[in-house]
N, C-alpha and C positions, 0 to 999 in steps of 0.2 A: 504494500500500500504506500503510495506515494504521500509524505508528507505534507502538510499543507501549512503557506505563510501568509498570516491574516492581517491586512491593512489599514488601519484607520487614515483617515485624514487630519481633522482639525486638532489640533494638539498634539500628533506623531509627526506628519510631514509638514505641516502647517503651523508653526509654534505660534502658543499664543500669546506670549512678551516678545521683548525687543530683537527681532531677529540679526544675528551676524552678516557681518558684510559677503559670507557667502551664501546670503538667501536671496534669490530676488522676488521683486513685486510683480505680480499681478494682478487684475480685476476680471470679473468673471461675470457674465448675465447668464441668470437660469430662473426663468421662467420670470422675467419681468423685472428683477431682483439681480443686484449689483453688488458682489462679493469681493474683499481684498484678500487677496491669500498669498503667505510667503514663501516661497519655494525653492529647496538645494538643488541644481540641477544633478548634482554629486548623487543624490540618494537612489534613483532610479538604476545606475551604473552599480551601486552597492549593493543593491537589492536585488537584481540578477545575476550576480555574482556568487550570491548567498545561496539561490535561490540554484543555481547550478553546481556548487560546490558541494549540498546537502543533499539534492538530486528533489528539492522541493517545488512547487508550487504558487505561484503568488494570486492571490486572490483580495479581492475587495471585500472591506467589512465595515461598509461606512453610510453615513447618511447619506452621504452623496451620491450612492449609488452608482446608475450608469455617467452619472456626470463624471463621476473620477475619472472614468475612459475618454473623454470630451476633454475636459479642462486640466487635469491632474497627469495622468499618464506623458502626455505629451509635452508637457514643459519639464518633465525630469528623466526620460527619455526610458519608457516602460512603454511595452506593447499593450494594447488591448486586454484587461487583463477580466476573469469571472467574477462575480457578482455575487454579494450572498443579501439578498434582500430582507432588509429591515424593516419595519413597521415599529411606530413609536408609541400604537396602542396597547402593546402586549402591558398586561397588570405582570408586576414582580410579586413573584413567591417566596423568598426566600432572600429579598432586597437585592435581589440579579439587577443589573444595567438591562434595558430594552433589548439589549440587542443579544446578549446571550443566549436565550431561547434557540432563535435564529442561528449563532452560529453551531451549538450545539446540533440542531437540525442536519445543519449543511455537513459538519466533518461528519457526522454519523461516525464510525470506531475507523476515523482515522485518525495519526496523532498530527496535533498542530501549534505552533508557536503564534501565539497573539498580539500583536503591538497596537496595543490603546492606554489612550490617558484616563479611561476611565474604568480599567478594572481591580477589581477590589480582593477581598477574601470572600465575601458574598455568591460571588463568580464564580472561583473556583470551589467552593461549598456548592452552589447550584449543579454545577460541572460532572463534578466528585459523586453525590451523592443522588441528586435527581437525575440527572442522566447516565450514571455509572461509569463514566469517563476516567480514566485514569493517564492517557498520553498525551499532555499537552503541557503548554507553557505558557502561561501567561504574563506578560512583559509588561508592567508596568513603564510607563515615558510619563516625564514627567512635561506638563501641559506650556507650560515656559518655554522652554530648552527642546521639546522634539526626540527626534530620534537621532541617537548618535553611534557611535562608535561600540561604545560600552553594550547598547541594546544588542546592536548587531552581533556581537563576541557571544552574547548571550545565547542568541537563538543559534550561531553556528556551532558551540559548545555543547548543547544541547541536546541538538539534534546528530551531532559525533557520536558524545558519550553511551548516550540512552541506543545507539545502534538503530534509528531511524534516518538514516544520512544516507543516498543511496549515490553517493556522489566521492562517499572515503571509501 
C-alpha cells in the first residue's frame, strides 16, 4: 500500500504571520472573493522529493479543495494533485477538527503522514480509537512559520523507520 502525504494549505504552505523573504505574494479570486496567500516556490520541489524518496503520494487535504490545483499547485511547482473532500458540517465526536472524519475516510488502512496547523490529540484519539487507525502521523506546523524543514525530516523519518517508504 502506497503511503499517503496529506496537505493542508492555510497555515502549512501558507503561513499565517510575517512571511520570509522567500515567500512570495499572491492574490487569488475564487468565486467572487479575493485571497492573499504567501507562497515558497521551494516547497513544491521538497514535497516531490519527499514524496519520491518515501515512494508516497501527495494529496490535498484542504479547504481549498480543487482550488489548491488552480491557485496553489502551480505557483510552487506541484502537479495536479487528488482531492480528499471536506465538508465543514460534519458535528465533532470526540473534539476531531472537521476535516478528520474525511481524511480518515479517504486513507481507509492506508498509512499516512498529515501536515496541518490544526491537528491536535483529539485527532489522533479520533484516528486511534474511532477509526482503528494505527499508521499514521500526524504533523503538527505551527500556523506562523508553515512548513519547514524540520516537518519534512519528520515525515521522511517516519515513513523510513516505520518501513512504509517504498522508495528506501
Amino acid at each position: 500500500m502506497k503511503p499517503l502525504l496529506l496537505l493542508d494549505v492555510d497555515g502549512v504552505l501558507n503561513p499565517m504571520g510575517r512571511p520570509t523573504p522567500d515567500y512570495r505574494r499572491y492574490r487569488c479570486t475564487i468565486a467572487g472573493e479575493v485571497y492573499t496567500v504567501h507562497l515558497n516556490p521551494r516547497h513544491g520541489r521538497r514535497l516531490l522529493e519527499l514524496a519520491e524518496a518515501t515512494g508516497a503520494e501527495l494529496v490535498w487535504a484542504t479547504t481549498w479543495e480543487h482550488h489548491a490545483n488552480d491557485w496553489i499547485a502551480p505557483r510552487i511547482g506541484l502537479p495536479s494533485l487528488p482531492v480528499i473532500p471536506v465538508s465543514t458540517d460534519v458535528l465533532s465526536e470526540r473534539g476531531e477538527m472537521f476535516k478528520t472524519p474525511h481524511v480518515a475516510a479517504y486513507a481507509g488502512r492506508r498509512p499516512f503522514v498529515w501536515f496541518d496547523d490544526q491537528v491536535w490529540a483529539e485527532d489522533e484519539e479520533y484516528l486511534r480509537v474511532h477509526q482503528g487507525l494505527d499508521d499514521f502521523l500526524l504533523v503538527h506546523v505551527d500556523p506562523t512559520r508553515g512548513l519547514t524543514s524540520h516537518h519534512l525530516g519528520m515525515a521522511h523519518e517516519w515513513l523510513t523507520l516505520t518501513g512504509f517508504s517504498q522508495g528506501s
